[in-house]
N, C-alpha and C positions, 0 to 999 in steps of 0.2 A: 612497517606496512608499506613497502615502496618491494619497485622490481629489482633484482638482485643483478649485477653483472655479469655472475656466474649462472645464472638463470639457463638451463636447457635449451630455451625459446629465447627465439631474439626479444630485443627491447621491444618493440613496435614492427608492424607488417604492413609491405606495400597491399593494394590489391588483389594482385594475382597470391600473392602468400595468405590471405585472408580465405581467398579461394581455396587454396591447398588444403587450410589449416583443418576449411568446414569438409573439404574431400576424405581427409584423414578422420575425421569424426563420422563418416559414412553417409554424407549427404551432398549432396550438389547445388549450387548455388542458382537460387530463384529470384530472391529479392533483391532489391536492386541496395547497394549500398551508398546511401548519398550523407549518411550521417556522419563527423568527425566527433572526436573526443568532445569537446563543447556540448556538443547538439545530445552527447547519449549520458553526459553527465546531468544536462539539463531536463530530460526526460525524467530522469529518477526523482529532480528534486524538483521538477512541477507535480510529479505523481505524490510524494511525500506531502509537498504545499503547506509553509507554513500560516498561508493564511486560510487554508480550509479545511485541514485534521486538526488545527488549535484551535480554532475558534469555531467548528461547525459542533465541540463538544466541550464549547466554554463552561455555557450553561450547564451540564451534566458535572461537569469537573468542580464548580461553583458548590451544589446539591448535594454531591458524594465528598464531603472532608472539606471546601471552603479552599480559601486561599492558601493557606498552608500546605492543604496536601497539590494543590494543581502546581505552585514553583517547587516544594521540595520532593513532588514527586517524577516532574520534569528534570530535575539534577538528577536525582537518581537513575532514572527510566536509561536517560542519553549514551551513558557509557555502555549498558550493560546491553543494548541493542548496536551500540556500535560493535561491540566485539563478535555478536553475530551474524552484523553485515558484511565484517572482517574477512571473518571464516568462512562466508558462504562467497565472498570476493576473490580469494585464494583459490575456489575449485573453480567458480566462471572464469578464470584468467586459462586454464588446463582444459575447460569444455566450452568454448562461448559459441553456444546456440540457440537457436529461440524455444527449444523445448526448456533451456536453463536447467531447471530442479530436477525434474522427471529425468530429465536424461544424465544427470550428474547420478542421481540415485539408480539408474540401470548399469552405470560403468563402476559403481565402487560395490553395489550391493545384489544386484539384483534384479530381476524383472518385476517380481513384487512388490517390492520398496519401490521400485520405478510406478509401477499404476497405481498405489494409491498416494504416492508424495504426489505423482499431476493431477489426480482428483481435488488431493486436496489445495493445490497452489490453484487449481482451477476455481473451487469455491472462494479462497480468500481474494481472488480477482473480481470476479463477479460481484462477491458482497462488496467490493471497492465501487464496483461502476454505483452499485446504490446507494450505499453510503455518500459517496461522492455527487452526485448528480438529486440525490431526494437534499439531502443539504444544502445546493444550491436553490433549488426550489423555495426552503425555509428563510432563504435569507432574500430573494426577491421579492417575496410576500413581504417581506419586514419592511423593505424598501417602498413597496408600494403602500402598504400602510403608514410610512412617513407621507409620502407622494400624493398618494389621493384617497388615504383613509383605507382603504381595503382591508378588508377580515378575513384572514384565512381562514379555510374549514379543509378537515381531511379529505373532501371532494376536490376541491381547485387546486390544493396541494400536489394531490395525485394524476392531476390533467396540466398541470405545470411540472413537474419532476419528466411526464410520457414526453413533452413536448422536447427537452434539454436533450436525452435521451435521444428522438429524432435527428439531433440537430449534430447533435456528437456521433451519430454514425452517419450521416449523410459528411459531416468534415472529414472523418476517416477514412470514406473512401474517394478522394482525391490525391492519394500515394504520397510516399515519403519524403518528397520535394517540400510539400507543404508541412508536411509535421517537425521537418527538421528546421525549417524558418518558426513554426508557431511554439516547440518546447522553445527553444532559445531567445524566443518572443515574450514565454512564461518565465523563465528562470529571471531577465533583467523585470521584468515585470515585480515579480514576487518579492525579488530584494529592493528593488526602489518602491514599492509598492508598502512594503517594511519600516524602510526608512521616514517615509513620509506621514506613517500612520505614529508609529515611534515617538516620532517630532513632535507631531502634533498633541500627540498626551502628553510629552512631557513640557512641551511649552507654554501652550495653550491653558490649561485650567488654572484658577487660581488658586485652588485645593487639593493638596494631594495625600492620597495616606499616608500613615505611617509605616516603618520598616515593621515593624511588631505586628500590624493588621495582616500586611500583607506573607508574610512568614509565620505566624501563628494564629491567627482567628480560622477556629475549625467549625464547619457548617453538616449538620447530619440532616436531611429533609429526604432518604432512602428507605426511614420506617426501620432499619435494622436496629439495634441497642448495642452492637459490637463495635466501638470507635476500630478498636484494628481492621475488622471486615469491610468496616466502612473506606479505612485508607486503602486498604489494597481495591475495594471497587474503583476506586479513585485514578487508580492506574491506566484507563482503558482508555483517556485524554491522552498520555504517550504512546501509549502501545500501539495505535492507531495512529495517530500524526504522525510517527516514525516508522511506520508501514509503506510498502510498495518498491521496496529501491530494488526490489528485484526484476524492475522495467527495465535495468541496463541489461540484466542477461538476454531477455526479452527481443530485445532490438540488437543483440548483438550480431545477428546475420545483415544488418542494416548498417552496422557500423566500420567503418574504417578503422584497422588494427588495434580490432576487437577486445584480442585477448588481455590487452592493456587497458585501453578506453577503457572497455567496459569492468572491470573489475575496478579501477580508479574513478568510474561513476558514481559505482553502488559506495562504496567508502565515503567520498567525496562529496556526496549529494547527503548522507545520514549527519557529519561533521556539521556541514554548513548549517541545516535545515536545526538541529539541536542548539546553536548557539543563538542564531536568529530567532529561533519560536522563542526561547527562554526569556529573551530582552524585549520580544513581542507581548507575552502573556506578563511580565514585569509591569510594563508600560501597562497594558488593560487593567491588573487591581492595584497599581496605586492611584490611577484615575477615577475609580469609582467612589459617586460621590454619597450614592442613596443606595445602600449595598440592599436594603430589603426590596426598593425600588426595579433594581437591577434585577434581583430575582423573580420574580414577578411583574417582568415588562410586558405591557400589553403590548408591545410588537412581537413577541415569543420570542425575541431575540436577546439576551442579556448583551452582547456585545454593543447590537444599535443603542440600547437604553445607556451605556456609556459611554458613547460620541457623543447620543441628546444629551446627557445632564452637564457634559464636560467642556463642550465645544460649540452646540447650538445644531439647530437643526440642519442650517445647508451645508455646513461642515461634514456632517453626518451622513447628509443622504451622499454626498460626493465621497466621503470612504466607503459608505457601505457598494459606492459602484466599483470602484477600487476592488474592493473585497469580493465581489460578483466577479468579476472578470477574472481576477485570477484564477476564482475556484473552476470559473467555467474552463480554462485554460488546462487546469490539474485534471478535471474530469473525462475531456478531451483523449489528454495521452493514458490516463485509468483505460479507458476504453479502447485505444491503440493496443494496449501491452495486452489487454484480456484475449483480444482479437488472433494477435500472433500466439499465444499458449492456445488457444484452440486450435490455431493453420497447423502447430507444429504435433499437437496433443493427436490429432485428427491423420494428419500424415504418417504416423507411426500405428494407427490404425486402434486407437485405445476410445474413441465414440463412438456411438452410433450413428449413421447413417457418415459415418469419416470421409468419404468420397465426394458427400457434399461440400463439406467444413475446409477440404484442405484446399480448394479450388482457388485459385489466383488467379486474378483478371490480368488477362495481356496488355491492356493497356495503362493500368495502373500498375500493375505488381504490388496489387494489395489482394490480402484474402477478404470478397468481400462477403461473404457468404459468413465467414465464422464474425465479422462485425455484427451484421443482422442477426446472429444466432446472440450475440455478447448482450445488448442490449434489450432482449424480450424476455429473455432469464431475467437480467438484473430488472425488468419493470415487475415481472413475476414475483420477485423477494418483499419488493415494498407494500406490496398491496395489500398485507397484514397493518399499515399504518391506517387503514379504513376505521379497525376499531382499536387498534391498540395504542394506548398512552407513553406506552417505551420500545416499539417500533424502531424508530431510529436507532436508538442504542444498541438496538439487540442486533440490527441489521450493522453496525459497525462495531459489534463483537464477533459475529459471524463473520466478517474480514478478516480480524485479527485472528482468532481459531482454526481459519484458514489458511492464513500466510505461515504463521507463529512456527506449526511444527514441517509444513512443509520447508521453511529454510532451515530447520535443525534436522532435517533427517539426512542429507548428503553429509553435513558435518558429522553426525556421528557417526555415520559409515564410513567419513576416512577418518575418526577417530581410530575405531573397531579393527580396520585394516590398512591400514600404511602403507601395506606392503603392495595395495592393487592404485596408488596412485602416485602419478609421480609430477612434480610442482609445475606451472605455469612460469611466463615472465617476471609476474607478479606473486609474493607469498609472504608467509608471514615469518621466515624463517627459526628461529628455535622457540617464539612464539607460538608458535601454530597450536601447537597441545595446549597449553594453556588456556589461553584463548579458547581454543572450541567448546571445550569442556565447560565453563565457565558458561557460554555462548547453549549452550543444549540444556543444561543445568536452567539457566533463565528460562528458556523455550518450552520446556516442559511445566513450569507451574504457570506462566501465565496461561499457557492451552487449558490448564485445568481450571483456572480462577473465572474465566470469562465463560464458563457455561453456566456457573451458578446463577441464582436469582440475584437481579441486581436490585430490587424494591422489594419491600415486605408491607401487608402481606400480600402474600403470589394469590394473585387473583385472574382471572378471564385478559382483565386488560394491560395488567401491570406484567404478565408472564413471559419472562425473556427465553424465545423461543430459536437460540442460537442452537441448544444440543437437537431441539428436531431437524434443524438445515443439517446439521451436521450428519446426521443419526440415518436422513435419509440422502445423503449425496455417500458415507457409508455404507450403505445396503445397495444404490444403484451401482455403485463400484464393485460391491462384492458378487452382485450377481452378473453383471456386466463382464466380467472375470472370469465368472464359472460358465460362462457360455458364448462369449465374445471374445476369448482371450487370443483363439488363435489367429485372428488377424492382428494382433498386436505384435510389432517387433521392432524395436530400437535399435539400431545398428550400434556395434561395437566400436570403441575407440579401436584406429591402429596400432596403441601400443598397449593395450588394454587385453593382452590374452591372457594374463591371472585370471581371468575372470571366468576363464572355461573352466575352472578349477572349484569354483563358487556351487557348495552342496544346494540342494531344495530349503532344506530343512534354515538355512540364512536369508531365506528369503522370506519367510515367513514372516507380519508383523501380530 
């Protein structure tokens, strides 16, 4: 998984060839590019975060299988998302533009596959900014309930999520100067941030579990009777924390000798983030000292009630600001990467009212139009947390549902046809079949597991309401299609004229 010598494309591109590369992809250079390999690998793995897709779904991963299934389902989860970070790193290295998916899925497949993989990479974005940004919310509550007693209620929740939300689109539109200092700000953050929290569960308590608790004590509190149902719901703690690294494609018009960087991002940001979360969430159950305790912390937070039992309270309230800031950090560039898939979704003319969305401020060279659009959506998603009990969850299954098959649909389109693409600097050489297969193969049943009910029984509150997001950003696409299509047009790759050869009847999903 490294760039090959023989590679078509050179190793690495100065500027002016970064230029070239996006001209030859049939667009011309707006954004200003201040970001370096560093800044767009740190993007991926502040957005992935593993201090805020681990632990903003500790307590669910706890509920759904217990300790058992949250480490050995993290062993698991790691590899088989790496290999379709892999694969979808191999075609950003050949297209690196901020449309990413959509436009990969127009040059191998189609204009079909092209409008609804950006539909949906758009939804799995969106559901991030929620996921991302309502989780931080839950864990400032907890913090303030260390602090000064404070009781969250789904009101203050939801007026503390809009305010974050605020804050992260008024950062983002101060341009890329600053996002490129604040990811590289998040990534040492996150690992020292790791390190310290690490440390201190393992040094600090004078009790720690056993290998056996934390490797096989299984916890069913989902109401289903199927232990296997149960482990596979258990999945949606990785499948989500290993989500997002699709940020390098994203910023890839922002980055210096992109076609590299940015594919050695997305790879490099999923490696890092699965070794660290795994010794992160290690360190969390064998520290726990009052496991019923933990589940039922009156801060709502399982994580905080295992800093209090472990380490004492000001220990505690100091990691959990630790833990705030990072997340705030990850939610930050969520919102970044959402912003540029609408500039670029918008520019190719596939939303509505697109004229607005693609608008780029002169003085920033940010779209700041598609940030204020990124952020009122994702406040819109959560607001089913007013009465629902599993709100959250369902809102970062609706992520994962999102991202899952839009990074498996370019992969199987250059599964399907080989012959319409041809490798980057970067590839996976006689791997690549392999791999991708493997990689789609995965992508397709998590898409499918994450819509069922994840609590029984499905009632008004407990109803994970992932296939209605889904069901209806599928109908706004399909009609959006059948009557908005013809301003949609993705420009052709330069070397991409098989594609004139490309029937209707292939385009169809």
């Amino acid at each position: 998984m490294c760039a090959s010598a023989n590679a078509p494309w050179p190793q690495s591109e100065p500027p002016d060839d970064d230029e070239r590369i996006l001209k030859e992809l049939g667009y011309t250079q707006q954004l200003h590019r201040r970001m370096g390999a560093f800044g767009n690998f740190s993007a991926s793995l502040s957005v992935i975060s593993i201090m805020s897709g681990t632990l903003l779904l500790f307590g669910f991963g706890l509920n759904s299988g217990g300790p058992a299934v949250v480490m050995w389902g993290w062993l698991a989860v790691g590899p088989l998302v790496l290999c379709l970070a892999a694969a979808l790193a191999e075609i950003t290295s050949r297209y690196p533009t901020s449309g990413g998916l959509y436009y990969m899925a127009r040059q191998l497949g189609g204009e079909r596959w092209s409008w609804y993989t950006g539909w949906l990479n758009l939804l799995g974005l969106l559901g991030g900014i929620a996921a991302q940004d309502y989780g931080i919310a839950t864990f400032t509550a907890a913090w303030a309930n260390l602090q000064f007693g404070f009781e969250p209620t789904p009101n203050s929740l939801l007026v503390m999520y809009a305010v974050i939300l605020a804050l992260h689109a008024v950062m983002n539109l101060f341009g890329t100067r600053l996002m490129n200092v604040l990811t590289s700000l998040s990534a040492w953050w996150h690992l020292a941030g790791a390190v310290v929290i690490i440390g201190a569960l393992t040094l600090v308590p004078s009790h720690h579990r056993s290998a056996g608790f934390v490797f096989s004590e299984f916890t069913n509190n989902t109401g289903w009777s199927s232990p296997v149902y149960v482990i596979l719901l258990g999945m949606l703690l990785p499948c989500f924390a290993l989500a997002g690294y699709d940020t390098s494609a994203h910023l890839s018009e922002e980055t210096s000798g992109a076609s590299v960087a940015a594919a050695r991002g997305i790879v490099r940001s999923v490696a890092v983030s699965w070794i660290a979360g795994g010794i992160l969430l290690a360190a969390l159950l064998f520290a726990i000292q009052d496991y019923t305790g933990t589940l039922g912390s009156e801060t709502g937070v399982p994580v905080a009630q295992i800093f209090l039992d472990s380490l004492g309270v000001a220990t505690a309230k100091a990691l959990m600001l630790v833990i705030i800031v990072a997340q705030f950090l990850c939610g930050y560039t969520v919102t970044a990467s959402a912003s540029r898939m609408i500039y670029a979704f918008a520019r190719d003319g596939a939303l509505p009212g697109a004229a607005r969305w693609q608008k780029v401020s002169r003085r920033t060279a940010v779209p700041a139009n598609a940030v204020r659009l990124a952020v009122v959506i994702a406040f819109v998603l959560a607001l089913p947390s007013l009465y629902s009990a599993t709100a959250f969850s369902a809102v970062t299954a609706i992520s994962v549902v999102g991202f899952t098959p839009a990074y498996a649909i370019p992969v199987l389109l250059r599964l399907r046809h080989p012959d319409r693409f041809t490798p980057g600097p970067w590839h996976l050489g006689r791997w690549s079949r392999p791999i991708g297969w493997v990689a789609v193969l995965w992508a397709a049943g998590v898409t499918v597991l994450f819509l069922l009910p994840q609590s029984s029984p499905v009632t008004s509150t407990t109803f994970n309401y992932t296939p209605v997001a889904l069901l209806v950003v599928l109908v706004m696409a399909a009609l959006w299609w059948r009557f908005g299509r013809s301003s949609y047009g993705v420009p052709r790759s330069g070397t991409a004229n098989a594609h004139d050869q490309i029937e209707e009847a292939e385009n169809i999903i």
